[in-house]
Backbone as ProteinMPNN parsed JSONL, in Angstrom:
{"seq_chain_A": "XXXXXXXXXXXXXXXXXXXXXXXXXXXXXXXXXXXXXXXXXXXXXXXXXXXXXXXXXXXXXXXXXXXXXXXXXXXXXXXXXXXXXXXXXXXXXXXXXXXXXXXXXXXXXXXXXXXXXXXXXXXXXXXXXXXXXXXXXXXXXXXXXXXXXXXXXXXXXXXXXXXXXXXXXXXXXXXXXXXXXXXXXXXXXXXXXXXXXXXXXXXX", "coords_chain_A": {"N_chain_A": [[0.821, -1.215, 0.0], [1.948, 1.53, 1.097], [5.195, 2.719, 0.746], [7.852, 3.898, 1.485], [11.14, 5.068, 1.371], [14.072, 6.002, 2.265], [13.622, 8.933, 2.892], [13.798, 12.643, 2.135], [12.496, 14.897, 4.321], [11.824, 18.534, 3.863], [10.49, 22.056, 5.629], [9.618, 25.565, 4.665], [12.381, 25.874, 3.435], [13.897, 24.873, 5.25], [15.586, 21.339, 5.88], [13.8, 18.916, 7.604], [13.224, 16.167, 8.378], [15.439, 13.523, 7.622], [16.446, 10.187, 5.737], [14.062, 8.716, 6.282], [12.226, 5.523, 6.478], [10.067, 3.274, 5.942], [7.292, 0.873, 5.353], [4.193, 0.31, 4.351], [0.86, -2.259, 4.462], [-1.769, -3.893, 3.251], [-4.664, -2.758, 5.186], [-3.373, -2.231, 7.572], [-2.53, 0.501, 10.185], [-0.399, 2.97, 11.077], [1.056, 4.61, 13.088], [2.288, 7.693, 13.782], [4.909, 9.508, 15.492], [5.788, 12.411, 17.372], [8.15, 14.916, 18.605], [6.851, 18.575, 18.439], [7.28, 20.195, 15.461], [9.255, 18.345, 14.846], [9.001, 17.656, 12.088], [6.64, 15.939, 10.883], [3.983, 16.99, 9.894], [4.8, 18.07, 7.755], [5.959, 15.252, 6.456], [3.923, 14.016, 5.853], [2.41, 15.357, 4.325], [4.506, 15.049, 1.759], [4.063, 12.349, 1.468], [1.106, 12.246, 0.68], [0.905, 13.752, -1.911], [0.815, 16.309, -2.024], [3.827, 18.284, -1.313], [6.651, 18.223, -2.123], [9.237, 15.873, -1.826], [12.896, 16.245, -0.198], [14.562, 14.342, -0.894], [14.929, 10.998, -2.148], [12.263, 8.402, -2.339], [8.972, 7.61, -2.832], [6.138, 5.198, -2.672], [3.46, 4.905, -3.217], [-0.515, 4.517, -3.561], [-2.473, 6.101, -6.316], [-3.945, 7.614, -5.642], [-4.805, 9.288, -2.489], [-6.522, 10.116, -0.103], [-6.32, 12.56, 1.844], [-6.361, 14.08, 4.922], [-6.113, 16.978, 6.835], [-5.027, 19.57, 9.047], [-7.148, 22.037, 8.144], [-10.088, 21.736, 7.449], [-11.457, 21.155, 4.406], [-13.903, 21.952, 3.714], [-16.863, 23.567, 2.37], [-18.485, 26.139, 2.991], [-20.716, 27.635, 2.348], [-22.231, 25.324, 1.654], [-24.09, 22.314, 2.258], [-24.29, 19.937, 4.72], [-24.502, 17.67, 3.298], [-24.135, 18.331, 1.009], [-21.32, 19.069, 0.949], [-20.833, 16.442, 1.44], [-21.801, 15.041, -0.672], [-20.309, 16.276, -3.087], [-17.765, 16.046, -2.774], [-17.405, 12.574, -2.747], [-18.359, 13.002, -5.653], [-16.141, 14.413, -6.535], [-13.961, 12.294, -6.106], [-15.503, 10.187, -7.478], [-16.541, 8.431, -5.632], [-18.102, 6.403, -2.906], [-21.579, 6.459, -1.959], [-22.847, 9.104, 0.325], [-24.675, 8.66, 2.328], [-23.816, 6.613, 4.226], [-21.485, 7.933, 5.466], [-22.719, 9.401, 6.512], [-24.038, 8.475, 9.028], [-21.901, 6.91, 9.941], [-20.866, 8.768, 10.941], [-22.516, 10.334, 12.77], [-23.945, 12.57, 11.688], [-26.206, 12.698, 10.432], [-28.876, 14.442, 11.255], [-27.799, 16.778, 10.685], [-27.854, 17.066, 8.057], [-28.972, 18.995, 6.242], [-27.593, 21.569, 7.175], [-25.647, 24.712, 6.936], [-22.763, 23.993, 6.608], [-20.426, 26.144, 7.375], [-22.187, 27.481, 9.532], [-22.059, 25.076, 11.254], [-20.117, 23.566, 14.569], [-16.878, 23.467, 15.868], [-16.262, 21.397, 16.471], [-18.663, 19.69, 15.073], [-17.458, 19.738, 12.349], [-14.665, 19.179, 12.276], [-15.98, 16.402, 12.45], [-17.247, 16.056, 10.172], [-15.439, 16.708, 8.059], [-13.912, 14.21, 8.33], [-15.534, 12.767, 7.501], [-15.674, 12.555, 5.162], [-13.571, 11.685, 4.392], [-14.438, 9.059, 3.829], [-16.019, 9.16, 1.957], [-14.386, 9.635, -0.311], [-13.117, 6.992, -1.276], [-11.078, 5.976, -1.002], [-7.815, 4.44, -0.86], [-5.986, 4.276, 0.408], [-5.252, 6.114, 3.729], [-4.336, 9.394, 4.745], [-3.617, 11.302, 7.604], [-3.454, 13.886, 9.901], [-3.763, 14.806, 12.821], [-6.411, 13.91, 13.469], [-7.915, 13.646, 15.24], [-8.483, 15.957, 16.888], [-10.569, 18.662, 18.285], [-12.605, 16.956, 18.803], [-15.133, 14.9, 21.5], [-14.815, 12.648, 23.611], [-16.94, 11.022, 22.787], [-17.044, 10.996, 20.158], [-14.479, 11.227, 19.188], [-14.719, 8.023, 19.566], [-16.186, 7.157, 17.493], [-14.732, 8.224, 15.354], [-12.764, 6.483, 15.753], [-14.212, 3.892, 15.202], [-14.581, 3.862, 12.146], [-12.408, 4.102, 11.462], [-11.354, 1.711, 12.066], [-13.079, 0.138, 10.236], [-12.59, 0.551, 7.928], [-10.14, -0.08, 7.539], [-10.27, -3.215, 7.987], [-12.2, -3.621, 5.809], [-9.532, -3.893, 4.01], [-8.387, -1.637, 3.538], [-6.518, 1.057, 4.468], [-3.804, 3.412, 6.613], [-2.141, 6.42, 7.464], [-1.125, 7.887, 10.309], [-0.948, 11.298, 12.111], [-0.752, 11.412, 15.544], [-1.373, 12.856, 19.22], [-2.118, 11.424, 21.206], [-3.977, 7.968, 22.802], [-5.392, 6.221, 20.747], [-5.701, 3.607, 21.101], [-5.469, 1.197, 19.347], [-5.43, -1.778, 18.92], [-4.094, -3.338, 16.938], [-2.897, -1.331, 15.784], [0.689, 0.451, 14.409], [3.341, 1.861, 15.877], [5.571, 4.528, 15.358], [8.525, 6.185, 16.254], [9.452, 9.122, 14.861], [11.655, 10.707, 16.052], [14.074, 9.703, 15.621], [14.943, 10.013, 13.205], [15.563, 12.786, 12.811], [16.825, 15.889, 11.448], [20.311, 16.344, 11.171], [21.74, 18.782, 13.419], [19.242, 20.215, 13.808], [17.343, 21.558, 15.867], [15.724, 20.492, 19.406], [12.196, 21.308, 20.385], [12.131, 24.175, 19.076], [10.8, 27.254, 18.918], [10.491, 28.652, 16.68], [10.694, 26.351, 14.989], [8.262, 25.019, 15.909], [6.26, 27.018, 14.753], [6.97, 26.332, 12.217], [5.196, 23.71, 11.922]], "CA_chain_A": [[0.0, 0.0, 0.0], [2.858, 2.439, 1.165], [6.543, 2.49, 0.825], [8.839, 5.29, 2.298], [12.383, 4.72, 1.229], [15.732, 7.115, 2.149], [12.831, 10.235, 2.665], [14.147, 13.299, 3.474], [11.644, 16.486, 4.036], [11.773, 20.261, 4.46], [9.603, 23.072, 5.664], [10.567, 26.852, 4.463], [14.347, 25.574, 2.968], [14.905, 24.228, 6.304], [15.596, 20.396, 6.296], [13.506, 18.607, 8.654], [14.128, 14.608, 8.641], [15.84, 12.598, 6.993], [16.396, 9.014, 5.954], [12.685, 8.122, 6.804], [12.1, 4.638, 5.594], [8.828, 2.519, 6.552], [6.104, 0.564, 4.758], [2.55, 0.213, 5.287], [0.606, -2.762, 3.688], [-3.504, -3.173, 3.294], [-5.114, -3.607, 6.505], [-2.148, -1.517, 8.864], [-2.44, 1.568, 10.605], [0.753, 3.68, 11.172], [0.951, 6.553, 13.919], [3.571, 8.867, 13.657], [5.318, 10.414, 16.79], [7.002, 12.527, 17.558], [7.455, 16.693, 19.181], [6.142, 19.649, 17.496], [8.055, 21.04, 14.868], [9.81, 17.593, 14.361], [8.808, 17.555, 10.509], [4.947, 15.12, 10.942], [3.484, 17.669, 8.945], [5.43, 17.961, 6.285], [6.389, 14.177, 5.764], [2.089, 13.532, 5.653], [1.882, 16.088, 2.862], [4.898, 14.803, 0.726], [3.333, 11.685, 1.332], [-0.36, 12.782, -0.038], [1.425, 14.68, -2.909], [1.098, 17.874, -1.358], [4.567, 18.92, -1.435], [7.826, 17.009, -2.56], [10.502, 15.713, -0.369], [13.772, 16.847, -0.752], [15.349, 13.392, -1.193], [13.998, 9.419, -1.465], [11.032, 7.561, -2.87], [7.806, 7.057, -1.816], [5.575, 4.4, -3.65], [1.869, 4.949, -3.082], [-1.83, 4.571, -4.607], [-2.459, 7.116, -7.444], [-4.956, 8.752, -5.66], [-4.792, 9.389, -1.478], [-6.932, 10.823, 1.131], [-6.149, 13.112, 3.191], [-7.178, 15.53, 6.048], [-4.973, 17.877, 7.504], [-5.441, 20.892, 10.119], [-7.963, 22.345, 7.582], [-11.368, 20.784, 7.152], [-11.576, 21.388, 3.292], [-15.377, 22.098, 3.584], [-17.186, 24.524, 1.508], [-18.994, 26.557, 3.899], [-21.809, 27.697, 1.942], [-22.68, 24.22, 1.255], [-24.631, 22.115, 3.481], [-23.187, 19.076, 5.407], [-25.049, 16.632, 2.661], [-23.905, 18.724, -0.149], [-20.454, 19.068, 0.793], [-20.084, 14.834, 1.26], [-21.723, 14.761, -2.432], [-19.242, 17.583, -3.951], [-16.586, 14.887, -2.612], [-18.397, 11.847, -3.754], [-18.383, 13.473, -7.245], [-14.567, 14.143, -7.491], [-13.295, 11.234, -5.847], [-15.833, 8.294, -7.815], [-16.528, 7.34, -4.587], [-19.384, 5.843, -2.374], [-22.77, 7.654, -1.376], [-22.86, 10.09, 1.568], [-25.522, 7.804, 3.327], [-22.586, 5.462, 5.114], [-20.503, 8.47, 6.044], [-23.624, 10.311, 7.708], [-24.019, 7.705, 9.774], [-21.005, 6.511, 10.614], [-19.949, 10.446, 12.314], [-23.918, 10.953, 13.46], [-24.601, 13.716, 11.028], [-27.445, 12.433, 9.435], [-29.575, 15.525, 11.696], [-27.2, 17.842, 10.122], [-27.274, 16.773, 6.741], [-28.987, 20.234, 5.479], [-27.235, 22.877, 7.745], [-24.625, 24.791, 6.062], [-21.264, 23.859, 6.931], [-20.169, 28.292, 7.961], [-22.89, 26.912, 10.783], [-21.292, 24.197, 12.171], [-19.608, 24.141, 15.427], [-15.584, 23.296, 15.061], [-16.049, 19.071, 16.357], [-19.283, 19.431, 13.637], [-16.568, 20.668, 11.515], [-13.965, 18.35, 12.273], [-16.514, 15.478, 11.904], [-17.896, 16.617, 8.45], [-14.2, 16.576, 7.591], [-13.277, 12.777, 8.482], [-16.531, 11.56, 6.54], [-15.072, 13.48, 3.149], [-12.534, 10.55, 3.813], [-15.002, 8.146, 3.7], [-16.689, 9.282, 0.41], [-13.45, 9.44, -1.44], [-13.274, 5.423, -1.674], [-9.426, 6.108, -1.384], [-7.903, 2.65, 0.437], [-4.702, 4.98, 1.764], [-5.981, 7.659, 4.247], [-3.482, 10.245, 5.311], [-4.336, 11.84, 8.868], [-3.048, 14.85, 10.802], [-4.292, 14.851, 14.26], [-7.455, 13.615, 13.402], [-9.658, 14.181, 16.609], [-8.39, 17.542, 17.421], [-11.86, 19.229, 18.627], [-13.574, 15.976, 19.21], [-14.841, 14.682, 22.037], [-14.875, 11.225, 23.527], [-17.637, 9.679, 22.145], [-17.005, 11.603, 18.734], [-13.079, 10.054, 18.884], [-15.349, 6.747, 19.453], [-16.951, 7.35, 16.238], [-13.742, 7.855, 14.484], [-12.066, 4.926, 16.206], [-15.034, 2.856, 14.658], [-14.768, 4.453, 11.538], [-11.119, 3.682, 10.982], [-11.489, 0.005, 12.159], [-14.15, -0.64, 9.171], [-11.91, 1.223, 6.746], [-8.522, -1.044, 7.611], [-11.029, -4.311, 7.986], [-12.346, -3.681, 4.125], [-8.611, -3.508, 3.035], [-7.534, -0.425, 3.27], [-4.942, 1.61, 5.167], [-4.106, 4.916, 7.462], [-0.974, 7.065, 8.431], [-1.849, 8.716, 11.217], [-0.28, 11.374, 13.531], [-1.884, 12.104, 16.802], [-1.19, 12.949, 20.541], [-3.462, 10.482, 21.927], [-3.672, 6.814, 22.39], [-6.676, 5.506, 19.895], [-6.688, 2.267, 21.213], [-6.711, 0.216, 18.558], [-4.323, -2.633, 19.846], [-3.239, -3.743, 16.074], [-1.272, 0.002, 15.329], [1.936, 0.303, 14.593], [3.767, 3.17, 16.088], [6.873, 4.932, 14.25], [8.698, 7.463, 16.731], [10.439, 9.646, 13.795], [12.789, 11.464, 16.44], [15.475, 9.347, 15.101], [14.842, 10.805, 11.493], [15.406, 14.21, 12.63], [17.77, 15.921, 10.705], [21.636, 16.504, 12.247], [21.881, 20.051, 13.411], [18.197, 20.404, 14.28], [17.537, 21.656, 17.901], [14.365, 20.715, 20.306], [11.226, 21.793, 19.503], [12.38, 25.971, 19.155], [9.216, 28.173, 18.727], [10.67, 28.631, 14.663], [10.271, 24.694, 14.18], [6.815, 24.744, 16.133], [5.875, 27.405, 13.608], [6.774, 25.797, 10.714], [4.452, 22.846, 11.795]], "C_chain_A": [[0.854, 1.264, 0.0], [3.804, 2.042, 1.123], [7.527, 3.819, 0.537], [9.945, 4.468, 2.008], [13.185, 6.301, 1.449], [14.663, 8.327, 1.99], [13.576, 11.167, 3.577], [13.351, 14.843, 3.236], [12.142, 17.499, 4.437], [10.575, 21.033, 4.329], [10.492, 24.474, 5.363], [11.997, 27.025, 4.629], [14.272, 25.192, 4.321], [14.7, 22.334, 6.507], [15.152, 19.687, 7.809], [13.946, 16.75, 9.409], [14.513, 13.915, 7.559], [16.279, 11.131, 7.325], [15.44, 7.942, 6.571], [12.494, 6.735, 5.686], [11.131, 3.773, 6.299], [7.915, 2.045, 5.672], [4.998, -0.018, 5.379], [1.859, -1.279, 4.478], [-1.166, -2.604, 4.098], [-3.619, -3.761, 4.985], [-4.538, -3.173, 7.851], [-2.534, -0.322, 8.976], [-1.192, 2.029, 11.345], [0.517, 4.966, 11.98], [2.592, 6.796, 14.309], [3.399, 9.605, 14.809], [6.021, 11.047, 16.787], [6.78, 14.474, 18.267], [7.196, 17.321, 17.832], [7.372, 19.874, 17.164], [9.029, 20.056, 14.578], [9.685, 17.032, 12.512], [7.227, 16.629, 10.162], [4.5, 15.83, 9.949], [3.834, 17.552, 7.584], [5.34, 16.548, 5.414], [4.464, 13.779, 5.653], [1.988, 13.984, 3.869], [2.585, 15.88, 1.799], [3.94, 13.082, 0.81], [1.804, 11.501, 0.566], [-0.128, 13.197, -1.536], [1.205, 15.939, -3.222], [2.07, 18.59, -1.615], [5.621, 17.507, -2.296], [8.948, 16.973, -1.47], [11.611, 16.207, -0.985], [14.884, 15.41, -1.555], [14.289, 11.902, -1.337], [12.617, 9.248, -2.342], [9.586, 7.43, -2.131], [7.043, 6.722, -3.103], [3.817, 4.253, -2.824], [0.749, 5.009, -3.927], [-2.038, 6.106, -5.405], [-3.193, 8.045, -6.709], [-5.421, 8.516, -3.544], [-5.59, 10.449, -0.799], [-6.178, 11.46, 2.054], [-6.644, 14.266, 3.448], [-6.285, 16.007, 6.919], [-5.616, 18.702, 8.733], [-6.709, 21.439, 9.658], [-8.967, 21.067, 7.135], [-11.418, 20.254, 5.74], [-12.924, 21.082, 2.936], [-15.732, 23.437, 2.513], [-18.625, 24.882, 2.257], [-20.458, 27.089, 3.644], [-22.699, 26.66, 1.54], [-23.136, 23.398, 2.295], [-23.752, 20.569, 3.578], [-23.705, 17.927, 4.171], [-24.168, 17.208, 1.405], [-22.256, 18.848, -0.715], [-19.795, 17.437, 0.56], [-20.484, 14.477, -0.28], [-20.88, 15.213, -3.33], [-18.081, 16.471, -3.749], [-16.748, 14.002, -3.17], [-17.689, 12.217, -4.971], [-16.844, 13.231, -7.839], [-13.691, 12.925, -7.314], [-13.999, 9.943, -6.837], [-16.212, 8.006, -6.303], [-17.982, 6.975, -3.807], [-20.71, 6.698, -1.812], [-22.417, 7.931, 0.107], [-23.807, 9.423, 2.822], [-24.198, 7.258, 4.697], [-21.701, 6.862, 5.87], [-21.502, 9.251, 6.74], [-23.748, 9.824, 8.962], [-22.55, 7.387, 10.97], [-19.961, 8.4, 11.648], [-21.242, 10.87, 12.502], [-24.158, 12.759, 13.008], [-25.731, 13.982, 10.276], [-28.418, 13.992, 10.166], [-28.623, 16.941, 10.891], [-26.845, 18.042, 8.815], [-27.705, 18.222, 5.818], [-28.822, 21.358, 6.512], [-25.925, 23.216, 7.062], [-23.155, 24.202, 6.742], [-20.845, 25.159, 7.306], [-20.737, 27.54, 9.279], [-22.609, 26.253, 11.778], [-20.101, 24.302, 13.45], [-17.947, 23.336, 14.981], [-15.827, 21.804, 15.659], [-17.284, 19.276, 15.45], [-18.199, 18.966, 12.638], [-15.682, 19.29, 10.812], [-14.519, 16.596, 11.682], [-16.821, 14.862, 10.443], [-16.149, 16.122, 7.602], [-13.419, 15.413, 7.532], [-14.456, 12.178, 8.073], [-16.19, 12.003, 5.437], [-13.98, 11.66, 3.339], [-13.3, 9.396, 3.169], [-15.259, 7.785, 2.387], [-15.795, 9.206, -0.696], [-13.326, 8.012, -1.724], [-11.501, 5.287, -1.754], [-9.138, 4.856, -0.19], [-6.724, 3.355, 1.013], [-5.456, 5.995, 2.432], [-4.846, 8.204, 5.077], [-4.203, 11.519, 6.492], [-3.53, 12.678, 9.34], [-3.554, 15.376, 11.692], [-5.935, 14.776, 14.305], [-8.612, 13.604, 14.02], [-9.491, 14.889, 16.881], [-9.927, 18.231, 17.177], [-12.981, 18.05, 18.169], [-13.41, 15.147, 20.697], [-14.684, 13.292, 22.238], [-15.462, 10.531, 22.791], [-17.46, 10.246, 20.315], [-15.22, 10.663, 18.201], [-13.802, 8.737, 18.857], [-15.77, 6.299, 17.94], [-15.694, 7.093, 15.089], [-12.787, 6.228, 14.356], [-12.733, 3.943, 14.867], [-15.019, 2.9, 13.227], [-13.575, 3.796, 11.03], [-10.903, 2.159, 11.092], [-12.07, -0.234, 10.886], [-13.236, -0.413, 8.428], [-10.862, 0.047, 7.112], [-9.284, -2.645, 7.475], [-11.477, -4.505, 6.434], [-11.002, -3.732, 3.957], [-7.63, -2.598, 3.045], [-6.439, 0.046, 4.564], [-4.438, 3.051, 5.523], [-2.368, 5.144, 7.707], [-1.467, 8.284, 9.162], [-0.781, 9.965, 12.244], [-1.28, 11.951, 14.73], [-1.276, 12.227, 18.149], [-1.743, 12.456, 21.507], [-3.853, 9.337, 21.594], [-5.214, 6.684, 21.775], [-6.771, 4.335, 20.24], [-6.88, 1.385, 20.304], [-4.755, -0.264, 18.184], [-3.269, -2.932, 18.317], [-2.238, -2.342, 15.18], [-0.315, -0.44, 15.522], [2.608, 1.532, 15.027], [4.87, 3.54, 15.862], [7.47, 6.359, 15.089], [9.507, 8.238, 15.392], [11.642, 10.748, 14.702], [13.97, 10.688, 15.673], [15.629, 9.85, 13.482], [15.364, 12.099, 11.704], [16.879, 14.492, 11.724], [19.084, 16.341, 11.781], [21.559, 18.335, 11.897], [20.344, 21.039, 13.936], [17.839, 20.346, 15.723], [15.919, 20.93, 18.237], [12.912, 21.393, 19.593], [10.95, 23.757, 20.105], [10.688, 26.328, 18.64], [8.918, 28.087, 17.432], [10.347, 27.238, 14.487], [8.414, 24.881, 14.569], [5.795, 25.224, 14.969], [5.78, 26.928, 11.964], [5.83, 24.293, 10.862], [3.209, 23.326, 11.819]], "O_chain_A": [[0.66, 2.084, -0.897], [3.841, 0.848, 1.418], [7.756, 4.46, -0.489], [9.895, 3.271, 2.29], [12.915, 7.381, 0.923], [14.743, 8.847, 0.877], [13.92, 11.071, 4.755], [13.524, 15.654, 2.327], [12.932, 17.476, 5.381], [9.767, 20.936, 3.405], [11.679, 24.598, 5.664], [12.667, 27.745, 5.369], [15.474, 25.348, 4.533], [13.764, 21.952, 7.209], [15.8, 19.783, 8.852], [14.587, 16.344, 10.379], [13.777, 13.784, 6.581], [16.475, 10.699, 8.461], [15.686, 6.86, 7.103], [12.577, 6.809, 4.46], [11.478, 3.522, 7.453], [7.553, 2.976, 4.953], [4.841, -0.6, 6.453], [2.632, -1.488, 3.544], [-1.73, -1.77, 4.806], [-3.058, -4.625, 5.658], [-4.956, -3.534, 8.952], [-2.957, 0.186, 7.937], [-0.945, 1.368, 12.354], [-0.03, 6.016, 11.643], [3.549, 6.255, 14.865], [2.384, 10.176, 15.206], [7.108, 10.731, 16.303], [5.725, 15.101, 18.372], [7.261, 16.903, 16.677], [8.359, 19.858, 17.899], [9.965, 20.576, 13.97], [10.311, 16.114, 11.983], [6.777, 16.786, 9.027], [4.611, 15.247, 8.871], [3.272, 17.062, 6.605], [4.92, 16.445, 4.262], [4.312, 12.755, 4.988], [1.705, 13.415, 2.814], [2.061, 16.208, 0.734], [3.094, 12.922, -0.07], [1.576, 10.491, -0.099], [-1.025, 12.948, -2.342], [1.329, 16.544, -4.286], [1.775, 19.657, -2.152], [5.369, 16.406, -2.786], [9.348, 17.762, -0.613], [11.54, 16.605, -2.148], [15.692, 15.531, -2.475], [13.195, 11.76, -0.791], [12.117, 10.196, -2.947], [9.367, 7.161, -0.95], [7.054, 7.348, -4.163], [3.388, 3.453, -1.993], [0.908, 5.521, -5.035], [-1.661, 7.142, -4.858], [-3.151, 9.232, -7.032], [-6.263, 7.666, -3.256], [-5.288, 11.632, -0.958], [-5.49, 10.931, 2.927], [-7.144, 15.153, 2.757], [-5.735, 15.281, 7.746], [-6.679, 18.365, 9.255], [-7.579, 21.457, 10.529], [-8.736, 19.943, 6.689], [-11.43, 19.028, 5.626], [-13.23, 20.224, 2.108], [-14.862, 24.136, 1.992], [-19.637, 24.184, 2.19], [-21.312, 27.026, 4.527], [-23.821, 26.936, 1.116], [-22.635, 23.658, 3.389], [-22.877, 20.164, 2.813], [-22.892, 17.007, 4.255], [-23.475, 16.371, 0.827], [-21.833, 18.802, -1.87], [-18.803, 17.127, -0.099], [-19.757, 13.811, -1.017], [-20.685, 14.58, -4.368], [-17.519, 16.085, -4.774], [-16.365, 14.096, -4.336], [-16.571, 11.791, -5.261], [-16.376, 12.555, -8.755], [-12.857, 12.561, -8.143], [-13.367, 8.904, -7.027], [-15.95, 6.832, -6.042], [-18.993, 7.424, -4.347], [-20.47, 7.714, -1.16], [-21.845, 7.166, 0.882], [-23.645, 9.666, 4.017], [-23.991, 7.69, 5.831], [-21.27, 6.608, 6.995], [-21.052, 9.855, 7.713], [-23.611, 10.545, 9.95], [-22.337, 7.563, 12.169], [-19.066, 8.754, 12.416], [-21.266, 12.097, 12.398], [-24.417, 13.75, 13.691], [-26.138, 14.989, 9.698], [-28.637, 14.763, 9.231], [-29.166, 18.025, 10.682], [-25.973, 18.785, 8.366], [-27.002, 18.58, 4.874], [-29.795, 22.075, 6.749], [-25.164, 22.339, 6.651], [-23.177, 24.414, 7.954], [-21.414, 25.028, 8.39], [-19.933, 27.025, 10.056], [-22.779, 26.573, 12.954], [-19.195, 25.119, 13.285], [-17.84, 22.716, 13.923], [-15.341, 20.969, 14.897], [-16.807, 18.796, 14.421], [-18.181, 17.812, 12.207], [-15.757, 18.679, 9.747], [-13.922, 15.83, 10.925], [-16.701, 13.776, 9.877], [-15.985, 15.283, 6.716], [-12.388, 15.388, 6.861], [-14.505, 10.963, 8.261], [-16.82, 11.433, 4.546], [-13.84, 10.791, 2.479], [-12.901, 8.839, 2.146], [-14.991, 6.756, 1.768], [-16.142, 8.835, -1.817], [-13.537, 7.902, -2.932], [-10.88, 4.55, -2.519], [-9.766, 4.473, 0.797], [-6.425, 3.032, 2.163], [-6.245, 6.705, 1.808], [-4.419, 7.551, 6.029], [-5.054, 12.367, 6.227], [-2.41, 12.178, 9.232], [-3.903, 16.544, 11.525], [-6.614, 15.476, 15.057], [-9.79, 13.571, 13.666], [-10.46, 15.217, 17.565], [-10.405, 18.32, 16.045], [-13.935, 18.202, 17.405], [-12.333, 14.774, 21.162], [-14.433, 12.599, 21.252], [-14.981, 9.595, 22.152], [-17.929, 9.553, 19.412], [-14.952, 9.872, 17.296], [-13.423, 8.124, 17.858], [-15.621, 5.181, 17.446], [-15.619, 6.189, 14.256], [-12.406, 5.413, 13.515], [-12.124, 3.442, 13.921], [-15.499, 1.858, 12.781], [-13.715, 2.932, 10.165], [-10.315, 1.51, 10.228], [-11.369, -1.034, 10.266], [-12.803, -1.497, 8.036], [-11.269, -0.991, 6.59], [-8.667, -3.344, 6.671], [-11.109, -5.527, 5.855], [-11.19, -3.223, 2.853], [-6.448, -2.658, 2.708], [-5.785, -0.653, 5.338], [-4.675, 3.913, 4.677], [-1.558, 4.277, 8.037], [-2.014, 9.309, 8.758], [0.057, 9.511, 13.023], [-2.252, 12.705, 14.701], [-0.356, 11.41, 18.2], [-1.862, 12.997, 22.606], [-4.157, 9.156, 20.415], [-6.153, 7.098, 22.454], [-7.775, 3.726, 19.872], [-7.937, 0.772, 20.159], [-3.721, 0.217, 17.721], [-2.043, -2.826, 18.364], [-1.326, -2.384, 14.355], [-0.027, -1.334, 16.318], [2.299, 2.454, 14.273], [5.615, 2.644, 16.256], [7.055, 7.468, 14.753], [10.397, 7.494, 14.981], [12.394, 11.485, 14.063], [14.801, 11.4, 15.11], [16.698, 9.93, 12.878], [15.681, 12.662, 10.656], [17.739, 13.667, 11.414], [18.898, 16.605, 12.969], [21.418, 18.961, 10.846], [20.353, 22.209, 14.319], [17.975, 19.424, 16.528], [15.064, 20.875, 17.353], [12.773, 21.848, 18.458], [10.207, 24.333, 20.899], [9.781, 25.66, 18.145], [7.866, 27.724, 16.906], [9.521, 27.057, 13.592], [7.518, 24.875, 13.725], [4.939, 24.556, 14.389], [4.999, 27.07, 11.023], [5.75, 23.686, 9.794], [2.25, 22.563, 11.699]]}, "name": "protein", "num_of_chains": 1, "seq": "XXXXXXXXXXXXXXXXXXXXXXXXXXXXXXXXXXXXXXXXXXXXXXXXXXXXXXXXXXXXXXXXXXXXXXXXXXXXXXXXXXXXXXXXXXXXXXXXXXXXXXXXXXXXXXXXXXXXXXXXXXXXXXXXXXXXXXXXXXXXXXXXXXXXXXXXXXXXXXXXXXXXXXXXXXXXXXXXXXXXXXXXXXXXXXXXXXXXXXXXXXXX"}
């Protein structure tokens, strides 16, 4: 499914890690550790094909999910309209299954602008759903959810890895879900790179 060889990223020209090497196959979930401002960010988004790394390979499905810091909602659009607008570009499965599975079906015609930020966040981890993408690329994925809403996701990500498919995750919080694999990337960091300075935090 994934394959990280000799990766080495940067944020704003500054080299963050290098020599990242890890593979994922169907069915695995991957959480990424590590402090702020250690490069997580970055290596997600060359991963996704967001950015490019500065060095190294990475061998992934043509076409990847992911959800970052930003929702990538369309705020004038209502919570039904935005999982169809996804739907549409991805090919992928009806909006029914992903209403459900994050308890939005009551919110399916309020706009998205409306929504409170765990709405938000919710709305934003059923877009994964609808894409039909079998890699899903994650960046702190329950940030402004609460328990039983992380429950939701939990459950959410189990079905998804159970069909097949497959997650890199980073998060600050144990999920619980006994068959992860966990990947500290401090040893990636790059040589010459301090602690996590205010300037690294920023660039994450």
């Amino acid at each position: 499914m994934l394959q990280v060889s000799n990766l080495s990223v940067a944020r704003g020209g500054m080299t963050l890690l290098c020599g990242v090497d890890f593979s994922l196959s169907a069915g695995q979930v991957l959480v990424l550790r590590g402090a702020n401002g250690l490069g997580k960010t970055s290596l997600l988004r060359c991963i996704a094909g967001l950015q490019d790394p500065v060095e190294g390979q990475i061998t992934a499905p043509e076409t990847v999910a992911y959800s970052g810091h930003a929702d990538g909602l369309k705020g004038q659009m209502t919570v039904l309209e935005n999982l169809a607008f996804w739907a549409s570009i991805y090919h992928g499965p009806s909006p029914d299954v992903a209403l459900d599975a994050y308890d939005l079906r009551a919110l399916a015609d309020r706009p998205a602008a409306n929504l409170s930020a765990g709405q938000k966040r919710r709305l934003g981890l059923a877009r994964m759903q609808v894409s039909g993408c079998a890699l899903w690329v994650m960046d702190e994925p329950t940030v402004s959810l609460d328990a039983h809403n992380v429950a939701l996701f939990r459950a959410a990500l189990d079905r998804h890895v159970h069909s097949g498919g497959a997650a890199v995750i980073t998060t600050h919080i144990d999920l619980e879900i006994a068959s992860a694999q966990l990947l500290d990337l401090t040893r990636f960091k790059a040589r010459g790179l301090s602690g996590s300075s205010a300037f690294e935090e920023a660039l994450e």
